[in-house]
Every structure is written in structure tokens, then in C-alpha cells.
C-alpha positions as a Python dict, from the first residue, in 0.01 Angstrom:
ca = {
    (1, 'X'): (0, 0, 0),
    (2, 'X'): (-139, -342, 131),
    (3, 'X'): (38, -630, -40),
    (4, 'X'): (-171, -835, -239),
    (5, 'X'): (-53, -1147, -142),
    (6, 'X'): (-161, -1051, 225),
    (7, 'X'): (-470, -976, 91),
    (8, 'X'): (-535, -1300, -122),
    (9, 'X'): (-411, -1493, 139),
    (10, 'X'): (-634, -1341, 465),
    (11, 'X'): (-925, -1473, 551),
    (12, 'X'): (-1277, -1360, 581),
    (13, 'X'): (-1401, -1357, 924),
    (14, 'X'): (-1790, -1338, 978),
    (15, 'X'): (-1951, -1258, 1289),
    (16, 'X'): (-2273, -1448, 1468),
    (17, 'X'): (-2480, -1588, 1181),
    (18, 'X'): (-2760, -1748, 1411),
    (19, 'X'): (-2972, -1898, 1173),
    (20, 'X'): (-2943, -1612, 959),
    (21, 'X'): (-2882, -1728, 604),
    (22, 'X'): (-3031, -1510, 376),
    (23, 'X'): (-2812, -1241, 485),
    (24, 'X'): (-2529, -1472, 507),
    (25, 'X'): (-2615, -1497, 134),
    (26, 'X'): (-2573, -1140, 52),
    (27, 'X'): (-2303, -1054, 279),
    (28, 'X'): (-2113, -1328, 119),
    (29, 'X'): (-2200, -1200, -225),
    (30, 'X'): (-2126, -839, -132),
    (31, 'X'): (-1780, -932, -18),
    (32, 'X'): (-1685, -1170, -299),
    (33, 'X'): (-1395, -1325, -197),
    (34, 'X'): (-1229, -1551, -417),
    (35, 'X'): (-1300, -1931, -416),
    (36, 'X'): (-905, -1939, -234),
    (37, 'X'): (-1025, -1717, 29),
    (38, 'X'): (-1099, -1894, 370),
    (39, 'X'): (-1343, -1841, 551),
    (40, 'X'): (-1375, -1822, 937),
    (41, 'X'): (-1687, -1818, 1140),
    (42, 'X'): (-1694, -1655, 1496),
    (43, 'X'): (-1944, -1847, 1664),
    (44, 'X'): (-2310, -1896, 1710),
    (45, 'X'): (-2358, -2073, 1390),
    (46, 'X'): (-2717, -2094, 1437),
    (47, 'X'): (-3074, -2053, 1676),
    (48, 'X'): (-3274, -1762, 1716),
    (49, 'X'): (-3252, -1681, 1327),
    (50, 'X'): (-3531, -1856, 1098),
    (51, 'X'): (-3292, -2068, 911),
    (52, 'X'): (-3009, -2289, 1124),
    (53, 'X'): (-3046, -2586, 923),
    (54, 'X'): (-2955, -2457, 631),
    (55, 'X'): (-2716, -2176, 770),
    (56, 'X'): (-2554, -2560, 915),
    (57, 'X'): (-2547, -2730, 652),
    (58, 'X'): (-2395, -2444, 401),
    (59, 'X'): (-2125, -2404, 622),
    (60, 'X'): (-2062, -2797, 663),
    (61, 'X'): (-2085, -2786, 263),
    (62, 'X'): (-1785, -2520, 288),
    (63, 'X'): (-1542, -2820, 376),
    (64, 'X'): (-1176, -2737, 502),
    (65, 'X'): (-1232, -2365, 347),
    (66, 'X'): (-1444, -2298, 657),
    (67, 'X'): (-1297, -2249, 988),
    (68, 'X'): (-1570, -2250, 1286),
    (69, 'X'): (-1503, -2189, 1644),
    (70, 'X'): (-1783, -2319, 1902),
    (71, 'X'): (-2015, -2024, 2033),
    (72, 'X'): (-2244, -2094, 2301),
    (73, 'X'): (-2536, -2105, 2118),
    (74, 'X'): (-2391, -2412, 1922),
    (75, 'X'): (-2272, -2556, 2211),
    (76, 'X'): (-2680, -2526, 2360),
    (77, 'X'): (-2789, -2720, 2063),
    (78, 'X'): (-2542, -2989, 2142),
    (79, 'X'): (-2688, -2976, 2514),
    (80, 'X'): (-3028, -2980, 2348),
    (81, 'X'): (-2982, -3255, 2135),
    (82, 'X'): (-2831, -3509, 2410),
    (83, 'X'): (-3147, -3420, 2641),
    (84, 'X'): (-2939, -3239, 2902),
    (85, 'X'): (-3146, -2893, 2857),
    (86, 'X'): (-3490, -2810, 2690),
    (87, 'X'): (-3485, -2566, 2434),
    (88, 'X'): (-3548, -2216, 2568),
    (89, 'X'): (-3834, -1947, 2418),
    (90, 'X'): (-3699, -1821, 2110),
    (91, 'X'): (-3463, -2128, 1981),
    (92, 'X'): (-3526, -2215, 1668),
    (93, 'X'): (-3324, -2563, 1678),
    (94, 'X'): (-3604, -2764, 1569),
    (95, 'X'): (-3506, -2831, 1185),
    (96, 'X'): (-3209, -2913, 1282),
    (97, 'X'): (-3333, -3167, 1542),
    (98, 'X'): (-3548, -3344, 1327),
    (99, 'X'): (-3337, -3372, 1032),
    (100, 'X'): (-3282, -3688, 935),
    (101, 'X'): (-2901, -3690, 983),
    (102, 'X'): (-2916, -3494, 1309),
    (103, 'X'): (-2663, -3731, 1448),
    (104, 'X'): (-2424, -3663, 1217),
    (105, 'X'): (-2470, -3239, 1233),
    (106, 'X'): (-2440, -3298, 1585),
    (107, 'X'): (-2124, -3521, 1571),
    (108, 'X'): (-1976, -3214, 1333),
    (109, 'X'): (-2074, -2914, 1530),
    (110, 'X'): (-1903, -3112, 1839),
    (111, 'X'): (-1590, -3184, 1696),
    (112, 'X'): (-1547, -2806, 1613),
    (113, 'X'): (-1289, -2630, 1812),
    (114, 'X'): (-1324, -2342, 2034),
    (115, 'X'): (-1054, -2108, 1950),
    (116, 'X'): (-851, -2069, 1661),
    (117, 'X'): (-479, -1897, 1567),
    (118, 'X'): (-288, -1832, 1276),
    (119, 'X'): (-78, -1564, 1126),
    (120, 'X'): (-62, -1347, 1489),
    (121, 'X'): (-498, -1423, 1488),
    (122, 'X'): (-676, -1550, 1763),
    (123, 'X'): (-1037, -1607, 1695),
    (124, 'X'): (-1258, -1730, 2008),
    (125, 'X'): (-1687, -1673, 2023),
    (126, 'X'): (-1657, -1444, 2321),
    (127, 'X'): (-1319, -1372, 2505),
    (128, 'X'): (-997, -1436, 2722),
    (129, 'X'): (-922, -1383, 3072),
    (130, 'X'): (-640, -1194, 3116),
    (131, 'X'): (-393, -1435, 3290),
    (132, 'X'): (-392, -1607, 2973),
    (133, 'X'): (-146, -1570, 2682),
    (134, 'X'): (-197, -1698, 2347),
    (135, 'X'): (-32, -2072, 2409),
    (136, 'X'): (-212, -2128, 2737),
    (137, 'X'): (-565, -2045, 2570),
    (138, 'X'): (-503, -2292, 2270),
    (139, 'X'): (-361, -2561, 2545),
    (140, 'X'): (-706, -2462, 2756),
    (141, 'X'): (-889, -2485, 2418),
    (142, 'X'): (-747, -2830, 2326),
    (143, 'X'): (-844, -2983, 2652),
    (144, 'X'): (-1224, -2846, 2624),
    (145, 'X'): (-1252, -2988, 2262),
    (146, 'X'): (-1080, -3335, 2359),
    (147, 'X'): (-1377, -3344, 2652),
    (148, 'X'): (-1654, -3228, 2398),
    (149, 'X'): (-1500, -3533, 2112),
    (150, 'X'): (-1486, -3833, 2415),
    (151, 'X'): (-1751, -4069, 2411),
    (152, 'X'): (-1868, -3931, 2738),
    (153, 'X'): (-1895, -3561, 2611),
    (154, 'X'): (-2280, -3549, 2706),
    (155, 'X'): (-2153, -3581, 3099),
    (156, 'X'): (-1938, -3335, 3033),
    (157, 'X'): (-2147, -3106, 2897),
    (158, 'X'): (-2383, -3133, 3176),
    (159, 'X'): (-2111, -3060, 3430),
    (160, 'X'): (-1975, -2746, 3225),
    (161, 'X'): (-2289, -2516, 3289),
    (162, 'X'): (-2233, -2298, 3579),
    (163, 'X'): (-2080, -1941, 3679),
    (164, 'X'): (-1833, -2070, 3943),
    (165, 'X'): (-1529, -2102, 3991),
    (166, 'X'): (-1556, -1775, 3786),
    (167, 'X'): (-1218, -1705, 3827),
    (168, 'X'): (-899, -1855, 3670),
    (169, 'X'): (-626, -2006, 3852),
    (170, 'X'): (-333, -2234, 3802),
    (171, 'X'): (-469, -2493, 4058),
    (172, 'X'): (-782, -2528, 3887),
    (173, 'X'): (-800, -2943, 3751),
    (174, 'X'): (-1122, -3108, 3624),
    (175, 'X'): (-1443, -2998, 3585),
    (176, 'X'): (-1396, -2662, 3738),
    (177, 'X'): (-1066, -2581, 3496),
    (178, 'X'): (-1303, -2696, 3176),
    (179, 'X'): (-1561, -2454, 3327),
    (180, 'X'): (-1363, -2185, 3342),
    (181, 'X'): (-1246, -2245, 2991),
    (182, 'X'): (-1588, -2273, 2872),
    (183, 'X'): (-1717, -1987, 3021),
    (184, 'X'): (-1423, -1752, 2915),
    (185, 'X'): (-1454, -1846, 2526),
    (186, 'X'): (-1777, -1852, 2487),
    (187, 'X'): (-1974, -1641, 2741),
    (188, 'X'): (-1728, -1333, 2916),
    (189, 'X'): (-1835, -989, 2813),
    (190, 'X'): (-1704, -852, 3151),
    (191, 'X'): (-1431, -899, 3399),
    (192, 'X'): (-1218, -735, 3652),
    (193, 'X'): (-877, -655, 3629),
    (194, 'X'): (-758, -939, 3788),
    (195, 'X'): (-1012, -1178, 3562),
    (196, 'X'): (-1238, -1274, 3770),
    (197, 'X'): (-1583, -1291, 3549),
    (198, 'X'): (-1894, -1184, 3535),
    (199, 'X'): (-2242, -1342, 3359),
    (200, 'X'): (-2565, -1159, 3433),
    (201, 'X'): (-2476, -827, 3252),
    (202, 'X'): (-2511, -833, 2852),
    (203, 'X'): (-2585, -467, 2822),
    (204, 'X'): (-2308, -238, 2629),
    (205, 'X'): (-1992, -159, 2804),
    (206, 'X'): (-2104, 142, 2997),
    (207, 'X'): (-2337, -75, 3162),
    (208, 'X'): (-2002, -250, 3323),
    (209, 'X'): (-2109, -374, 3680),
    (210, 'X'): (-1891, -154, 3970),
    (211, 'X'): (-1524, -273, 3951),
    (212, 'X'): (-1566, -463, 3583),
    (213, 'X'): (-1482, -364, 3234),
    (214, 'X'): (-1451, -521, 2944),
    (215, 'X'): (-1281, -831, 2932),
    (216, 'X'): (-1061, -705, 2606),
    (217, 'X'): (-942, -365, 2809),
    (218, 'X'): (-809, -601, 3131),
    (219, 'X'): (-504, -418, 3194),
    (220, 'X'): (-176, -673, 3142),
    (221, 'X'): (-372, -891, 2913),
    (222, 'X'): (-159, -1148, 2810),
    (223, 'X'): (-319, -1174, 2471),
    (224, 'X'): (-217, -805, 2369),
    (225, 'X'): (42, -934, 2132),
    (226, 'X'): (-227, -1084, 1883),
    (227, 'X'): (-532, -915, 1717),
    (228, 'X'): (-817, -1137, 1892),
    (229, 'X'): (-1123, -1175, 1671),
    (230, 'X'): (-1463, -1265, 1838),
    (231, 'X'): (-1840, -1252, 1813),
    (232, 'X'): (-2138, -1268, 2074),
    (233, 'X'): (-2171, -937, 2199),
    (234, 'X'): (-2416, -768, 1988),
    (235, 'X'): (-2493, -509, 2238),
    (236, 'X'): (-2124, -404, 2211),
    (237, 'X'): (-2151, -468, 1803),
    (238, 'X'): (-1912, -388, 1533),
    (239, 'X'): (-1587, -277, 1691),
    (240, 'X'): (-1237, -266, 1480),
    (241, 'X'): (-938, -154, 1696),
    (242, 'X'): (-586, -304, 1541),
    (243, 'X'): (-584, -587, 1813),
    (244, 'X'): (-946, -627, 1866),
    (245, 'X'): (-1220, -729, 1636),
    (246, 'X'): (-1555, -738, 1763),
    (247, 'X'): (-1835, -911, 1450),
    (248, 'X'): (-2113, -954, 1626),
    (249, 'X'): (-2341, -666, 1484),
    (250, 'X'): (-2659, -824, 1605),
    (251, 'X'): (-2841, -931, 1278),
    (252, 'X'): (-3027, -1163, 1492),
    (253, 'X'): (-3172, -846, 1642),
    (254, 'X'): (-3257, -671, 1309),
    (255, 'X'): (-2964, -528, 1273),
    (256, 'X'): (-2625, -561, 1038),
    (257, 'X'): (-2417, -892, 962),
    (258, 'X'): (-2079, -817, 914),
    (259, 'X'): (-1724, -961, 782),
    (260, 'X'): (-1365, -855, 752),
    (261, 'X'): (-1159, -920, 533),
    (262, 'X'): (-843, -981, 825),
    (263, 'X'): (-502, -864, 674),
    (264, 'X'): (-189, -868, 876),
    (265, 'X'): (-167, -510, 840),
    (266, 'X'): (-479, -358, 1031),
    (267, 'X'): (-428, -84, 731),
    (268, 'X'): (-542, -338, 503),
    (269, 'X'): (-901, -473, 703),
    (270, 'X'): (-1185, -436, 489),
    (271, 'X'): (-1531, -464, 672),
    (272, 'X'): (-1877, -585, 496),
    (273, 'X'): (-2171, -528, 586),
    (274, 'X'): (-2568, -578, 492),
    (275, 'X'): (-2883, -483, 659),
    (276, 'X'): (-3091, -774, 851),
    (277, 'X'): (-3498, -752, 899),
    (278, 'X'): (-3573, -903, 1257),
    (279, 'X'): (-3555, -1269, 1187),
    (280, 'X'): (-3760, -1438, 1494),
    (281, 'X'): (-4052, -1276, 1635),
    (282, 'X'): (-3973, -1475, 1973),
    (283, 'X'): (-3603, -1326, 1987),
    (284, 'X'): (-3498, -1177, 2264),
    (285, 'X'): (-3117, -1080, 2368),
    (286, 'X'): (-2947, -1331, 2592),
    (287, 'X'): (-2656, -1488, 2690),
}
């Protein structure tokens, strides 16, 4: 029998939202957690659903209950809104960039983190390479989110895009280690065994390119001794293995939203889920 007071005291972990917030709405009230219950959010907070404004600002409204980790979507709007890219077909950023307190959304989406652990939990938006264990992704994690909060995060953020070094490696200083770190949380789906990573593919995992697999079955992982929780992959969707969580379940593409309710004991996991109409006649799957 789960204990209760794991239960009472686990949080609710949702997957990619994207602008979804009418079926955040009933996936929250299908779940009904208590008011106590936190609540974490895996990423990709909003674009390409009809609604990231508001899916923003409930979450903001949430206070120190929520917990949000940066998905790359999020971290596009920030790129976006500092006039380092122009939105691509299918964003739907534009509420939020002509709200009349845009600077202030923007100054709280930037000062999220990017990963997250408590209780044996690591939640990221996309994954880990394998040379990393729990304290040196949280000491990568720090670094990113200290570059993001600087008063010079929009040169940052126009030096992070890029596939290379796609690899991870002690030496690595600068730019190229924050790259690596950004790319790993937010964007890996595939890797080889020895880490090195992989961008163009965002198919399922059968679709692995020759000598890649998913990033979460890396052989020697370092994070094997936590239950890693993460979003972004909707072509993988809804996955629930005792040390991996996978929430991304595509509602975006007209598919499910989900949530778990993430006891200790994997026993104890309860998943949520409702049904999602296709929200954006211009979506179309991307990294």
C-alpha cells in the first residue's frame, strides 16, 4: 500500500502545455490535487497552442506552488522577444509579445531554471548525456541559468544556438560548455553511447539514426540512480518506466495532455490524461 503521506506530499508533473490551456483546465480538474499539491511543469510552457498568454500567465499566477523548468520553446520566445530570431510558421507568441507587461513575462520565463531535483527526481525539458550524473547536471544547469539571469543574457542567447560541439567533455569552457548544456536539456532525443548528440531526427525511437538510441537507454548513464522526468518528445509520447518519465503526449498535435502524480514508490504513480482537438492549424512537429 502507497503511504499517504508520499502521496500528499508528491507532486504533479505535467508534460508540454504549449499554449494549450483549455486542456490544461481539464486535466487539472480531472486530477484534482489538493491546493498542498505542487505542481511541476516539464517544459514548453507555451507556442504552437492557441492560448500561451494565458497558459503564461496561469502558471505565473501559481506562485511558489509551480515549479517550471525551461523547454526550448520558452527559451525561443525569449530569443524572439530580444530580436535575436523571427518567429517561425506556426508560433503563436504574439499575445504574449504584445502584452502590455511583456517585459516582465519575459524577465519571469528567463529567470526559470532548466532542471530541477528533489526527493531522488530529476526533471529537465528533454534529456542528459550520459557522462553526466545528477550533481554535475544541476552544477551545468546553474551555470546556464546564471548566463540566461546576467544583464547580457540576450548575447548569450544568441551564441547558444548551434549543434556543435555536440559532444560533452570535461575541457569544454565558455560558450561551447553552455551549448552543450543547452542543447542536452532542452533539445537531445538521440545520442550514442558515448553521448555524442544528435538534432535533425524527431521521429519515434525506431527511427534512431545508425549507431544512436535514445538518449535515456545510453548504456552507463550516470543518471540511472534517479527517476528523470521530461517532456518534448511527443513522437516518443507517454512513456512510464520506474526511472524514466516521458509527458510529452503531443496535445499540441491533437493528441492527449498528460500528468503524474510522482510518488517515491513507482507503485504509487498515478497518470492523467484528457483528449486535445488540434489546437493550431499552422502546427507542424519540430524541434
Amino acid at each position: 500500500m502507497t503511504d499517504a503521506s508520499n502521496s500528499r506530499s508528491a507532486p504533479l508533473v505535467f508534460g508540454d502545455l504549449q499554449g494549450c490551456c483549455d486542456p490544461y483546465h481539464r486535466l487539472l480538474g480531472k486530477a484534482a490535487p489538493s491546493p498542498e499539491t505542487p505542481l511541476w511543469f516539464a517544459g514548453d510552457l507555451i507556442n504552437r497552442g492557441p492560448k500561451s498568454l494565458e497558459t503564461l500567465r496561469e502558471v505565473i499566477a501559481l506562485g511558489p506552488r509551480a515549479t517550471v523548468v525551461l523547454g526550448n520553446h520558452d527559451l525561443n520566445l525569449l530569443s524572439v522577444a530580444a530580436g535575436l530570431r523571427k518567429p517561425k510558421k506556426g508560433d503563436t507568441l504574439d499575445d504574449i509579445l504584445a502584452a502590455p507587461d511583456v517585459d516582465d513575462l519575459i524577465d519571469w520565463v528567463r529567470h526559470k531554471p532548466v532542471a530541477h531535483y528533489k526527493d531522488g527526481a530529476l526533471m529537465v525539458h528533454a534529456g542528459v548525456v550520459p557522462q553526466w550524473d545528477v550533481t554535475m547536471t544541476l552544477e551545468l544547469a546553474h551555470e546556464l541559468e546564471a548566463a540566461l539571469r546576467a544583464p547580457n543574457w540576450k548575447s548569450t542567447l544568441a551564441d547558444l544556438y548551434g549543434n556543435e560541439p555536440h559532444r560533452w567533455e570535461d575541457s569544454l569552457t565558455g560558450m561551447d560548455r553552455l551549448r552543450v548544456t543547452y542543447n542536452a536539456l532542452t533539445r537531445i532525443r538521440f545520442c550514442t553511447a558515448e553521448g555524442a548528440m544528435e538534432f535533425a531526427n524527431n521521429g519515434g525511437p525506431d527511427t534512431a539514426p545508425p549507431g544512436y538510441i535514445p538518449w535515456f537507454d545510453a548504456p552507463n548513464r550516470r543518471t540511472q540512480d534517479a527517476t528523470i522526468v521530461f517532456g518534448h518528445w511527443a513522437a516518443l509520447g507517454l512513456m512510464i518506466r520506474d526511472d524514466v518519465l516521458c509527458l510529452d503526449s503531443g496535445c499540441v498535435w491533437g493528441n492527449k495532455l498528460s500528468a503524474v502524480l510522482l510518488t517515491k514508490d513507482p507503485a504509487g504513480r498515478v497518470v492523467t490524461q484528457v483528449s486535445c482537438a488540434v489546437n493550431h492549424p499552422g502546427t507542424r512537429r519540430s524541434s
